[in-house]
N, C-alpha and C positions, 0 to 999 in steps of 0.2 A: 273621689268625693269624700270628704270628710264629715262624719256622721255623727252629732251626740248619742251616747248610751248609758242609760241611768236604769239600775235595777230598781223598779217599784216594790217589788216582793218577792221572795225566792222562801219555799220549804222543803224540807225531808219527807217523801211521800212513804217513803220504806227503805226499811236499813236491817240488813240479814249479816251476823258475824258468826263465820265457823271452820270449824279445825277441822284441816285437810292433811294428806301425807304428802306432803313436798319434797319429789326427789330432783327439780331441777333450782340449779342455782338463781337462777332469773326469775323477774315477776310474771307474771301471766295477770294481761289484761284485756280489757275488752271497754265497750263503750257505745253509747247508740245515741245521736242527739236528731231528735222530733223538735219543730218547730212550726209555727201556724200566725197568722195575721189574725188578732181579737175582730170580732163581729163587731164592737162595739168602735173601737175606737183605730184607725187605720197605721197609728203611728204605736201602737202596743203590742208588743209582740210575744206569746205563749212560746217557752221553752221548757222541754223534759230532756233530761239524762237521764238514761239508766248507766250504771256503771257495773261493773268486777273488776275490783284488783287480790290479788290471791298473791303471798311471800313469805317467807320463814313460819309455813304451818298454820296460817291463818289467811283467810278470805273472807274481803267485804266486799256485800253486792247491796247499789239501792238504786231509789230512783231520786231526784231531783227535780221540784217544779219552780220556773221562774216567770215573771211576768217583766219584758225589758221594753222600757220606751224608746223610743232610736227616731230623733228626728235628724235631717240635714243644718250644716249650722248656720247657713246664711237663708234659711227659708225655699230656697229651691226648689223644685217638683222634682224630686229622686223615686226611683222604684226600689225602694229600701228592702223589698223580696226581694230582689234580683241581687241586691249588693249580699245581703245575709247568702244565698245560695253561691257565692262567687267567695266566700271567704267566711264559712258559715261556724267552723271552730274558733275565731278568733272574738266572735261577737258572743260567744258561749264560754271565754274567759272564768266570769264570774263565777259558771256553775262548777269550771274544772278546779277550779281553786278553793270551793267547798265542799266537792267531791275529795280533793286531798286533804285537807282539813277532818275532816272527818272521816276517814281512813286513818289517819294521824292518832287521833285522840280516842276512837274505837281498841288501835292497836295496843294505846297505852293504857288503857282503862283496865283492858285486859290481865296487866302485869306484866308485858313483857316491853322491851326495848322498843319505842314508835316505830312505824314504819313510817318513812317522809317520802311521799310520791309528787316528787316537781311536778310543777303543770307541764311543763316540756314533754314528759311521756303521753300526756292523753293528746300533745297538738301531733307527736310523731304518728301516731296511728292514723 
């Protein structure tokens, strides 16, 4: 079933940057996506990330809130919980892609070389 998806709103609920002693070559990540149907409105759907990515000596952890609307595109009666639950990183897109994003521009604000975290890492987990 083919579903529109349009973020209404998304913010940075909290962003922690800090130097760690990094003896392995790899990133060390993590990732936790919460999701909930609004009370209000049945086609609106609450998303949180929290995230940690940790690499060359530096680690960002925050969390992520987004407000996504997801209807079906020809009108249909879809159980749009049931599709998010059945493929529920891919509708979470949005948030992994501002989670790198700001991973990104943390790492460079910093002074040192960015760190670029593909969305691809946060779908592998």
């Amino acid at each position: 079933m083919e579903l529109n998806k349009q973020v209404v709103h998304m913010f940075l609920r909290e962003v922690h940057v800090r130097d760690f002693d990094g003896t392995s070559a790899e990133p060390t990540s993590m990732h936790r996506l919460d999701y909930q149907q609004s009370e209000q409105d049945p086609n609106l759907f609450e998303f949180k990330l929290t995230f940690m990515f940790g690499h060359f000596g530096t680690q960002v952890d925050g969390v992520l809130e987004a407000a996504i609307l997801i209807q079906s595109e020809d009108g249909a009666d879809v159980d749009i919980l049931a599709e998010i639950n059945k493929e529920e990183a891919l509708f979470a897109i949005p948030l992994f892609a501002k989670a790198s994003s700001i991973i990104t521009k943390l790492s460079e604000d910093r002074g040192q070389f960015p760190i670029i975290v593909p969305i691809e890492l946060w779908l592998e987990q």
